[in-house]
Chimera marker file (.cmm) of the C-alpha trace (Angstrom):
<marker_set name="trace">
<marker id="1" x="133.071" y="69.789" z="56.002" r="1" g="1" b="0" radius="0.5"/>
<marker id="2" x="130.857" y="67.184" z="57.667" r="1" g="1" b="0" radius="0.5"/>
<marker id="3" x="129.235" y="66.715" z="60.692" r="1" g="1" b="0" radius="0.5"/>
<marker id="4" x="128.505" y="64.042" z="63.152" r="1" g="1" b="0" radius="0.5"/>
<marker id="5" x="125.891" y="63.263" z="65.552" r="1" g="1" b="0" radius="0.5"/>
<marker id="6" x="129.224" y="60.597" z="67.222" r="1" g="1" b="0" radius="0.5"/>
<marker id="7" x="132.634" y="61.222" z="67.150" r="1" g="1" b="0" radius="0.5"/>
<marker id="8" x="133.203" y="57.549" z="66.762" r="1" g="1" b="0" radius="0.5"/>
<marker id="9" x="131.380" y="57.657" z="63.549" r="1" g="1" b="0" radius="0.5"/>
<marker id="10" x="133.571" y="60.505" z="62.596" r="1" g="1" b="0" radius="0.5"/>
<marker id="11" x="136.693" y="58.592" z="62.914" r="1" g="1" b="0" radius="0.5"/>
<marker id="12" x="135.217" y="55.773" z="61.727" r="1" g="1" b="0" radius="0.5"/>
<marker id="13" x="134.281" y="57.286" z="58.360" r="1" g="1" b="0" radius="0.5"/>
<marker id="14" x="137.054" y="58.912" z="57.679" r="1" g="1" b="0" radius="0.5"/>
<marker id="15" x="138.916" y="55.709" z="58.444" r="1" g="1" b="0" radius="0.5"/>
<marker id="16" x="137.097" y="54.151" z="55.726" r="1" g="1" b="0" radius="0.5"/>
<marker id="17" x="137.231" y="56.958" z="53.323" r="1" g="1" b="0" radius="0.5"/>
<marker id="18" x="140.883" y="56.904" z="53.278" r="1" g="1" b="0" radius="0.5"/>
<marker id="19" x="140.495" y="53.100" z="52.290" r="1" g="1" b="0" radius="0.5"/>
<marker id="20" x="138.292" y="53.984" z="49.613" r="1" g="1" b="0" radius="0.5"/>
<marker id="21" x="140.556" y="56.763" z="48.334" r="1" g="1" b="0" radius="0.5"/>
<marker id="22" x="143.653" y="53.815" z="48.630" r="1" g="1" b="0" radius="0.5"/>
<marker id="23" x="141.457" y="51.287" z="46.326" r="1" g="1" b="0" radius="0.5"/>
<marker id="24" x="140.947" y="54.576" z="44.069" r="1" g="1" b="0" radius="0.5"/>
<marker id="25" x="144.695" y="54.818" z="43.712" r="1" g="1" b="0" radius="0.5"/>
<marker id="26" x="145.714" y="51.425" z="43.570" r="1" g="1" b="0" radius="0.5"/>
<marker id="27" x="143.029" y="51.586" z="40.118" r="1" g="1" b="0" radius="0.5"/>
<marker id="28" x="143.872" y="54.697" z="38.500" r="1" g="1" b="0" radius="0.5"/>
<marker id="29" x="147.163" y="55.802" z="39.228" r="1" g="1" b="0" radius="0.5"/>
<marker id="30" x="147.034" y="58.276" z="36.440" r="1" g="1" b="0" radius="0.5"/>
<marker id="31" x="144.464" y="60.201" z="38.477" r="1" g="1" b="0" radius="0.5"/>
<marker id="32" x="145.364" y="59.673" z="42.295" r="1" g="1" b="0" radius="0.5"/>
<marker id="33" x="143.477" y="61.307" z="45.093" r="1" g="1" b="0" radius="0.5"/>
<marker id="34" x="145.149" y="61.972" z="48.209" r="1" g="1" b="0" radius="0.5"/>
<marker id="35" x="143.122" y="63.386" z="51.544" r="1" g="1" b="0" radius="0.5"/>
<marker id="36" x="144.044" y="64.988" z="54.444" r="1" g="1" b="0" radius="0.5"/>
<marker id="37" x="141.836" y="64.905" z="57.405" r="1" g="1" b="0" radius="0.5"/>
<marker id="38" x="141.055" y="66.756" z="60.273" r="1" g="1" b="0" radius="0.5"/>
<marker id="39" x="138.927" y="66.036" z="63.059" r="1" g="1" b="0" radius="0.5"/>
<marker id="40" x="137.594" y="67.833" z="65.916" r="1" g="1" b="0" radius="0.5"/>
<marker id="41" x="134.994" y="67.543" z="68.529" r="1" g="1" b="0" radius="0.5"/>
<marker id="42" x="132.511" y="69.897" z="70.574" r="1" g="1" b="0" radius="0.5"/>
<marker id="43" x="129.936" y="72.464" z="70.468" r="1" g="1" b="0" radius="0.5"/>
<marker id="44" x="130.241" y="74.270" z="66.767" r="1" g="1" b="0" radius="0.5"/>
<marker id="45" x="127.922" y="77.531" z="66.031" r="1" g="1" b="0" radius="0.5"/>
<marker id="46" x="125.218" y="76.778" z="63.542" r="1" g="1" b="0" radius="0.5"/>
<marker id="47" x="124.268" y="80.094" z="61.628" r="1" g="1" b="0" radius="0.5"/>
<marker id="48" x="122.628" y="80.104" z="57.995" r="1" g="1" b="0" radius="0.5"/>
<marker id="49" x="123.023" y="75.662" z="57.689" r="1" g="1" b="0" radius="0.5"/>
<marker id="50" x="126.906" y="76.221" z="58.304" r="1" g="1" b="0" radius="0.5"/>
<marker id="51" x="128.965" y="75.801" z="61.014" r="1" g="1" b="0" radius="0.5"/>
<marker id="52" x="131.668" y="78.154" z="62.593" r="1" g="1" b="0" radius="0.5"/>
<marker id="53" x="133.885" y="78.202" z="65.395" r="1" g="1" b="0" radius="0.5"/>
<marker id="54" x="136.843" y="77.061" z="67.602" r="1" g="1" b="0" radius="0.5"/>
<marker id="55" x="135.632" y="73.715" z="66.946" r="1" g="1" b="0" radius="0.5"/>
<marker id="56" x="135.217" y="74.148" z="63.398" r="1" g="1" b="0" radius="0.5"/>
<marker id="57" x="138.266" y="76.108" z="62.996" r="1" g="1" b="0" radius="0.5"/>
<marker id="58" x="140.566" y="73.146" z="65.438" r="1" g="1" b="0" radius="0.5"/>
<marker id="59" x="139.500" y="70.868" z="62.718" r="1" g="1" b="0" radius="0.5"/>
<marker id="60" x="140.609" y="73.219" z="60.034" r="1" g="1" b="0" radius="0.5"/>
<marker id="61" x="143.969" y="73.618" z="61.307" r="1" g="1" b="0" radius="0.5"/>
<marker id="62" x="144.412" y="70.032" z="61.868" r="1" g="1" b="0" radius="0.5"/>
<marker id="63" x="143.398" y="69.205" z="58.492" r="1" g="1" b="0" radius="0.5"/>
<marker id="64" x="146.190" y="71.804" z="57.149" r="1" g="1" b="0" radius="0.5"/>
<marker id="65" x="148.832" y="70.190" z="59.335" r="1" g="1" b="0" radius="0.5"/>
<marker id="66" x="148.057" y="66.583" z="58.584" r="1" g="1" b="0" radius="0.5"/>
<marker id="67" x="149.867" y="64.826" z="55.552" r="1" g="1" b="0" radius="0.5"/>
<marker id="68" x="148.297" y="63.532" z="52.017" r="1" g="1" b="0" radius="0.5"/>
<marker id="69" x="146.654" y="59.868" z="53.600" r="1" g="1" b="0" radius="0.5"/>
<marker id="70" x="146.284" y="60.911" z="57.387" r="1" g="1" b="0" radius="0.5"/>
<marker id="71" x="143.719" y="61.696" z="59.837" r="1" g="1" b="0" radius="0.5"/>
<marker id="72" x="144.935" y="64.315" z="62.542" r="1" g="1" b="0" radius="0.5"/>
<marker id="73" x="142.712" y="64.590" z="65.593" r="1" g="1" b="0" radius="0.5"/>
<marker id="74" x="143.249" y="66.461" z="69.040" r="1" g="1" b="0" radius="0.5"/>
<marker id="75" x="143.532" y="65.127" z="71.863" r="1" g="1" b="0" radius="0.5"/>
<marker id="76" x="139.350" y="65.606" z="72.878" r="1" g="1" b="0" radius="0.5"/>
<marker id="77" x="138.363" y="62.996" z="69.873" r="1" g="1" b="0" radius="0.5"/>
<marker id="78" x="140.866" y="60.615" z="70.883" r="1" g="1" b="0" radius="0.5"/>
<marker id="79" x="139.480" y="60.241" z="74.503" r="1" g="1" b="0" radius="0.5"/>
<marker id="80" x="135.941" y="60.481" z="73.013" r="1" g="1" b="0" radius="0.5"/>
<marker id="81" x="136.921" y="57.261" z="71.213" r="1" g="1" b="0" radius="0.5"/>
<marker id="82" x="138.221" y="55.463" z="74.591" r="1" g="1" b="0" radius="0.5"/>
<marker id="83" x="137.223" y="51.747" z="75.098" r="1" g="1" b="0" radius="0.5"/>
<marker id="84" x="136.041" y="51.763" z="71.043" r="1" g="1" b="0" radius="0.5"/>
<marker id="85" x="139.729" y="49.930" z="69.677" r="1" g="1" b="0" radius="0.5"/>
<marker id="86" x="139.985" y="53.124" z="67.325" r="1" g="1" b="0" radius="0.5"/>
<marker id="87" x="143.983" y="53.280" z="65.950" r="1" g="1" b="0" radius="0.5"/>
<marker id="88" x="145.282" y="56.546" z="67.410" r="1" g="1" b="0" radius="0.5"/>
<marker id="89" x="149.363" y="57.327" z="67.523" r="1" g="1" b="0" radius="0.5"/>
<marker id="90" x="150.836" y="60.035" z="69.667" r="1" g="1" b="0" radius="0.5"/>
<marker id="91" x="152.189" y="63.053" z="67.104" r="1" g="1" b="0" radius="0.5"/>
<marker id="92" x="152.848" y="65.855" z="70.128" r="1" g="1" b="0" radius="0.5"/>
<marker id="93" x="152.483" y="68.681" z="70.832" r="1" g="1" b="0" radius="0.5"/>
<marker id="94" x="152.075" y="71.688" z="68.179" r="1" g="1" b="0" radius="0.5"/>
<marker id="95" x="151.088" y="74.974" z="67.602" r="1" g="1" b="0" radius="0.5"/>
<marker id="96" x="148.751" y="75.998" z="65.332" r="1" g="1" b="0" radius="0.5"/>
<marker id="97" x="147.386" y="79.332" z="63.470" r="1" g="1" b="0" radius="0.5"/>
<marker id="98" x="144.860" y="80.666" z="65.423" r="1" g="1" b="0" radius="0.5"/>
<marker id="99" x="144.440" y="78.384" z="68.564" r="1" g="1" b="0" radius="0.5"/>
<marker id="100" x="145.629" y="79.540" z="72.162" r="1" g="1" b="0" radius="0.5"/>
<marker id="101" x="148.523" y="77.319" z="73.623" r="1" g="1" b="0" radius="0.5"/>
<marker id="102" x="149.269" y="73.975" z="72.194" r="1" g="1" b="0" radius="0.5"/>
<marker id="103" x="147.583" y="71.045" z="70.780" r="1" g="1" b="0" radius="0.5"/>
<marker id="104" x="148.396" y="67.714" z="71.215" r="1" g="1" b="0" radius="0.5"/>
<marker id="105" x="147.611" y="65.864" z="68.363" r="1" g="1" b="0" radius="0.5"/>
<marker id="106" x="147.079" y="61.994" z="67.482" r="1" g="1" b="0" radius="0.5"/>
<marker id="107" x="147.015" y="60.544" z="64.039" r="1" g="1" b="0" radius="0.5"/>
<marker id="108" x="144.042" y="57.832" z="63.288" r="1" g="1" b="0" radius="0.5"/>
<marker id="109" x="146.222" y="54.971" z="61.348" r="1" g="1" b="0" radius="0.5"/>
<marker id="110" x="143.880" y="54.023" z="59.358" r="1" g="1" b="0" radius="0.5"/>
<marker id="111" x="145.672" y="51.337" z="57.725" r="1" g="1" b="0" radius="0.5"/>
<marker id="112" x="146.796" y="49.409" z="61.078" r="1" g="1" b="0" radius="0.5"/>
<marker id="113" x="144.882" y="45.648" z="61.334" r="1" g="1" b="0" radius="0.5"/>
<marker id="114" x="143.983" y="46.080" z="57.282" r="1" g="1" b="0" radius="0.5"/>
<marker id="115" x="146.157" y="44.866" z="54.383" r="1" g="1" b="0" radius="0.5"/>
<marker id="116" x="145.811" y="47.074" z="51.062" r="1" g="1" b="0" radius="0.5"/>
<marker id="117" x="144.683" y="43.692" z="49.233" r="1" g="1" b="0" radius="0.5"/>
<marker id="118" x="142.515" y="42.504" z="52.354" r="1" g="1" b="0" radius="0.5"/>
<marker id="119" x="138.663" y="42.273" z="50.573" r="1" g="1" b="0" radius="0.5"/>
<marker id="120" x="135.645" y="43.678" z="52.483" r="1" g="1" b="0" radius="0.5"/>
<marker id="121" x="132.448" y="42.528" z="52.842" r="1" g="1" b="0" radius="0.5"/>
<marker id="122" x="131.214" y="45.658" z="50.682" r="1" g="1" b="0" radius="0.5"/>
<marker id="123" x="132.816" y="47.806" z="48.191" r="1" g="1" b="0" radius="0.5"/>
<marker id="124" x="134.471" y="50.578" z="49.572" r="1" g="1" b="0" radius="0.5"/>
<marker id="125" x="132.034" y="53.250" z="48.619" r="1" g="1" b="0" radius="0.5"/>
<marker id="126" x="128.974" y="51.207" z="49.871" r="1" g="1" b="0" radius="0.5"/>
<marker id="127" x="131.081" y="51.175" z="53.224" r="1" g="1" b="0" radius="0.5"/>
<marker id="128" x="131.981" y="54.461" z="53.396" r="1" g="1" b="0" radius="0.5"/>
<marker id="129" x="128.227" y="55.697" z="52.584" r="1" g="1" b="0" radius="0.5"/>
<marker id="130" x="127.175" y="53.464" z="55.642" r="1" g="1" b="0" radius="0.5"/>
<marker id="131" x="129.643" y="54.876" z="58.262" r="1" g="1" b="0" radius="0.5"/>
<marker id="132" x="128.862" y="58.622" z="57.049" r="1" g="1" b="0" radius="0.5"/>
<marker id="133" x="125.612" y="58.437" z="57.029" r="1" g="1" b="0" radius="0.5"/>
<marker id="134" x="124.886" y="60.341" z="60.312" r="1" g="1" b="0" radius="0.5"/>
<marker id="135" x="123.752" y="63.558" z="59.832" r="1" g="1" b="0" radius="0.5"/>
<link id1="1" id2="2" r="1" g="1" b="0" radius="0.2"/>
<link id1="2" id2="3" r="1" g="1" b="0" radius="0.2"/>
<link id1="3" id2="4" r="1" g="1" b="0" radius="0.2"/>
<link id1="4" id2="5" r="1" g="1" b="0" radius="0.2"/>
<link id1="5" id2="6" r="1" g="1" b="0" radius="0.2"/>
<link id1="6" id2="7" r="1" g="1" b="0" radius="0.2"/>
<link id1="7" id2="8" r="1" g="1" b="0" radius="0.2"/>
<link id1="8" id2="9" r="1" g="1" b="0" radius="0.2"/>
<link id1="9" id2="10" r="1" g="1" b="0" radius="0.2"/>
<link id1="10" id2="11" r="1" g="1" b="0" radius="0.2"/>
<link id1="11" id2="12" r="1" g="1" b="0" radius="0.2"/>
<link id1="12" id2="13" r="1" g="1" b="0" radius="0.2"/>
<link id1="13" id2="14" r="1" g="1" b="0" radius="0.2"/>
<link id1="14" id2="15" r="1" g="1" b="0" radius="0.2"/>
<link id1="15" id2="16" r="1" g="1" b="0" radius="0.2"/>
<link id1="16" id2="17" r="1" g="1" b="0" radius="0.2"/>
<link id1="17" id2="18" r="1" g="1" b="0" radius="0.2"/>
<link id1="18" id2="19" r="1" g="1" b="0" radius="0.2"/>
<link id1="19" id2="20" r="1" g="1" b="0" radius="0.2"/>
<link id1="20" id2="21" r="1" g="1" b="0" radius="0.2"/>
<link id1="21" id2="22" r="1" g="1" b="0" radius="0.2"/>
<link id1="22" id2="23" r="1" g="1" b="0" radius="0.2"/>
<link id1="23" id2="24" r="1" g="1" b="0" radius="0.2"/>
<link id1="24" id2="25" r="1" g="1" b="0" radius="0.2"/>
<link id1="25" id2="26" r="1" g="1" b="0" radius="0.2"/>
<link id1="26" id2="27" r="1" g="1" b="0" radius="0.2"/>
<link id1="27" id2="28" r="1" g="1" b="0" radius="0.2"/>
<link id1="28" id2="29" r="1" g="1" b="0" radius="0.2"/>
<link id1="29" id2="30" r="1" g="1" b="0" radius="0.2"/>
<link id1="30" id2="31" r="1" g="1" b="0" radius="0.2"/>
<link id1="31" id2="32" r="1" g="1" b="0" radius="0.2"/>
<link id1="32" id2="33" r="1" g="1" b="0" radius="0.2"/>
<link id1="33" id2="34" r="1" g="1" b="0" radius="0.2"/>
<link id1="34" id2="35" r="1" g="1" b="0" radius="0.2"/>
<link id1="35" id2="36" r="1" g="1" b="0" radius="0.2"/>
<link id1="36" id2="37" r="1" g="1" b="0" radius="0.2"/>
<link id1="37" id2="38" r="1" g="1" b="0" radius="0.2"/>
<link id1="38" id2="39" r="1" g="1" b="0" radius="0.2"/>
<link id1="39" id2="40" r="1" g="1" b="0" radius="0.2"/>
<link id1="40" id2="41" r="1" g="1" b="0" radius="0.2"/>
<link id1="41" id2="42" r="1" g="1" b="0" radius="0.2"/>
<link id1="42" id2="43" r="1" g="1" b="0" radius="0.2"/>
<link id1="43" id2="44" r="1" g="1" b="0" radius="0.2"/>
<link id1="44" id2="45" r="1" g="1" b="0" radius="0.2"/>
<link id1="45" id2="46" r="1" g="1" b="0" radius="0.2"/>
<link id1="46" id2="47" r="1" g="1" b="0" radius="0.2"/>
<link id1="47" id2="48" r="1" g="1" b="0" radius="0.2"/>
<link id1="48" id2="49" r="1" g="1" b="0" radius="0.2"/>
<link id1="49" id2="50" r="1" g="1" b="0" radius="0.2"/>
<link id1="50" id2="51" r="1" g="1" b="0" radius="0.2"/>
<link id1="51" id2="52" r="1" g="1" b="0" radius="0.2"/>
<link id1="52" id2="53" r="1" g="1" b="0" radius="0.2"/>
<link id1="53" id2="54" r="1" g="1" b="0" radius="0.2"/>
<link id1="54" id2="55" r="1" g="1" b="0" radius="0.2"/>
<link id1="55" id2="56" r="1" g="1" b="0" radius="0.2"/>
<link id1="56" id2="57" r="1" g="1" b="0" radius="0.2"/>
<link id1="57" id2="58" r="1" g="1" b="0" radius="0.2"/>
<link id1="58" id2="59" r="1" g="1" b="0" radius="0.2"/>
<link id1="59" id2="60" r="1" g="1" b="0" radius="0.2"/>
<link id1="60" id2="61" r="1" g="1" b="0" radius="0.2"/>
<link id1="61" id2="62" r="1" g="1" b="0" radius="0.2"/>
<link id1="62" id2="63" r="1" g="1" b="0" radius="0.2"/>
<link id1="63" id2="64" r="1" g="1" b="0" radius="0.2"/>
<link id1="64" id2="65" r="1" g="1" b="0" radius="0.2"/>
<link id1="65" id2="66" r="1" g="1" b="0" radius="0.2"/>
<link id1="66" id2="67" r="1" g="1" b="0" radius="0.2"/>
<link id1="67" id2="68" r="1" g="1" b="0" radius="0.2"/>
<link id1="68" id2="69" r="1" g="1" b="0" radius="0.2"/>
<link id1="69" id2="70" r="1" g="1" b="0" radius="0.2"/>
<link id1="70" id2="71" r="1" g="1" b="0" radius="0.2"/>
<link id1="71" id2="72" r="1" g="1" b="0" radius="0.2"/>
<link id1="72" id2="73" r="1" g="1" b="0" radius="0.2"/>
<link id1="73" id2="74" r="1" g="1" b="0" radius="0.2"/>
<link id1="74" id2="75" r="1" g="1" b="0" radius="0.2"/>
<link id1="75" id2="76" r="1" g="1" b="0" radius="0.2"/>
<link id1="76" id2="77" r="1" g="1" b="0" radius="0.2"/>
<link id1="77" id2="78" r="1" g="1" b="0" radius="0.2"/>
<link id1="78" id2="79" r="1" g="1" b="0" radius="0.2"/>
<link id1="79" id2="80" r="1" g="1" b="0" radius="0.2"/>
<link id1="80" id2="81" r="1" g="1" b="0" radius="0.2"/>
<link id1="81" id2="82" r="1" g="1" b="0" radius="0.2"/>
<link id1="82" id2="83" r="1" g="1" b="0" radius="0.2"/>
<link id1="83" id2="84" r="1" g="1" b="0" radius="0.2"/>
<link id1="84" id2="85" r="1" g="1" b="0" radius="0.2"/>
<link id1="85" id2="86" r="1" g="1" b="0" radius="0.2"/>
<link id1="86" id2="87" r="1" g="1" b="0" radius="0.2"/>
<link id1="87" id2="88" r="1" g="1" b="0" radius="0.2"/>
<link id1="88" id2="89" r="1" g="1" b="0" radius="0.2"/>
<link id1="89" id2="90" r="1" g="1" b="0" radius="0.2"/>
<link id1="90" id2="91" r="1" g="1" b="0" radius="0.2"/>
<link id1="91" id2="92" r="1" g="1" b="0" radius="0.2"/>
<link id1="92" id2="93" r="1" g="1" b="0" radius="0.2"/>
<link id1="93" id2="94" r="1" g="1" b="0" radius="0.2"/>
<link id1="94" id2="95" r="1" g="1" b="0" radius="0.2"/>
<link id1="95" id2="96" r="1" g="1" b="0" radius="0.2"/>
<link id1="96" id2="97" r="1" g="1" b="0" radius="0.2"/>
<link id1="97" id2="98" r="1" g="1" b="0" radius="0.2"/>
<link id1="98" id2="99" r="1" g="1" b="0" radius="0.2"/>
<link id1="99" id2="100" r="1" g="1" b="0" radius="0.2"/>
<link id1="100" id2="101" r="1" g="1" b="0" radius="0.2"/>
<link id1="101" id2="102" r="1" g="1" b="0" radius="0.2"/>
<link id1="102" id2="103" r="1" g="1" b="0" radius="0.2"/>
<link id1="103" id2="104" r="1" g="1" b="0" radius="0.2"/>
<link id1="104" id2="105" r="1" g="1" b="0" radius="0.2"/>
<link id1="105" id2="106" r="1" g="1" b="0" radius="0.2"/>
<link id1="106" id2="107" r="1" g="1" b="0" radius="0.2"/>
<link id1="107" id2="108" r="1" g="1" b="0" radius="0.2"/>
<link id1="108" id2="109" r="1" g="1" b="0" radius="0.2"/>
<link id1="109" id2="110" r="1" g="1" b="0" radius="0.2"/>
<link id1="110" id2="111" r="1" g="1" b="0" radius="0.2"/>
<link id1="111" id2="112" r="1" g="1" b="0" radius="0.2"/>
<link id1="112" id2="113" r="1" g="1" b="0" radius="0.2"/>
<link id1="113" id2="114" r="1" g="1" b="0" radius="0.2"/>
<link id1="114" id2="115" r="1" g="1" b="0" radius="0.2"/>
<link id1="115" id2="116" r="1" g="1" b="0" radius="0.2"/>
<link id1="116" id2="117" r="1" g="1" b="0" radius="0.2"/>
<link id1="117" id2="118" r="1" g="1" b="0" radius="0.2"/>
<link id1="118" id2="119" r="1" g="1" b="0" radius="0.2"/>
<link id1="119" id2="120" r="1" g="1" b="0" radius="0.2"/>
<link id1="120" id2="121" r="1" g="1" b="0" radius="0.2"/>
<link id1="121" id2="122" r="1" g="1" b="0" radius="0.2"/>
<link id1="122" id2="123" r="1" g="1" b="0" radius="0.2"/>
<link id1="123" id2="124" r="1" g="1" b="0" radius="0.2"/>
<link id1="124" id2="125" r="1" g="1" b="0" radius="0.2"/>
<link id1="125" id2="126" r="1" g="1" b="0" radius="0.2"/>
<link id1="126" id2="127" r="1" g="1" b="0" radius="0.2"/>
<link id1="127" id2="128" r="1" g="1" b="0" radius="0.2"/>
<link id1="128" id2="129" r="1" g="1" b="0" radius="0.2"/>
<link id1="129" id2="130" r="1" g="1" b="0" radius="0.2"/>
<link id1="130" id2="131" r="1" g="1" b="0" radius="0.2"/>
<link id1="131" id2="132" r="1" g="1" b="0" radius="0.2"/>
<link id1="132" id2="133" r="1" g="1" b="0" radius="0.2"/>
<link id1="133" id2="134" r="1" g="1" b="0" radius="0.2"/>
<link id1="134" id2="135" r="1" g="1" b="0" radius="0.2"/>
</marker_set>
């Protein structure tokens, strides 16, 4: 679990993990890595330097729904994100364990404007540890 101080960051970074996990598994094959994310935003409790709550536990539940290579956010981060160019695609409604009503959910497609063999300006780690470094 991480936190951010932006929820623009948030997607951001886990936008650019997922790239670093695909330049992983493009290089060892043998040993591939897949994530699933899940993002959600608001006011988390803070007890003992850990976080609980419906915030914590909306991210949670997202993270178990979303597939190996995706980013699953409600519909709160995506709106948080307006006017920033940030990928999101409509995925509907759903329920989920333990939240009241449904959740419409968006997936961040991380890959959309990138090609796998597209080279960036840094390595992938060195990008990665630049958009998480927020809290």
């Amino acid at each position: 679990m991480a936190c951010f101080a932006s929820v623009g960051n948030a997607v951001q970074c886990s936008i650019a993990m997922l790239r670093a996990f695909h330049f992983h598994n493009e290089e060892n094959q043998e040993a591939a890595l897949r994530l699933r994310i899940g993002l959600s935003a608001g006011e988390p409790v803070a007890e003992d330097k850990d976080l609980f709550g419906a915030t914590v536990q909306l991210a949670a539940r997202l993270c178990a729904h979303a597939e190996p290579q995706q980013i699953m956010v409600p519909a709160v981060v995506r709106d948080l994100c307006l006017g920033k160019k940030l990928p999101f695609r409509e995925h509907g409604q759903h329920a989920l364990k333990g939240i009241v009503g449904p959740v419409q959910i968006y997936e961040v497609d991380w890959r959309e404007g990138w090609l796998p063999n597209e080279c960036l300006t840094e390595t992938p780690r060195a990008a990665s540890a630049a958009l998480c470094y927020d809290c």
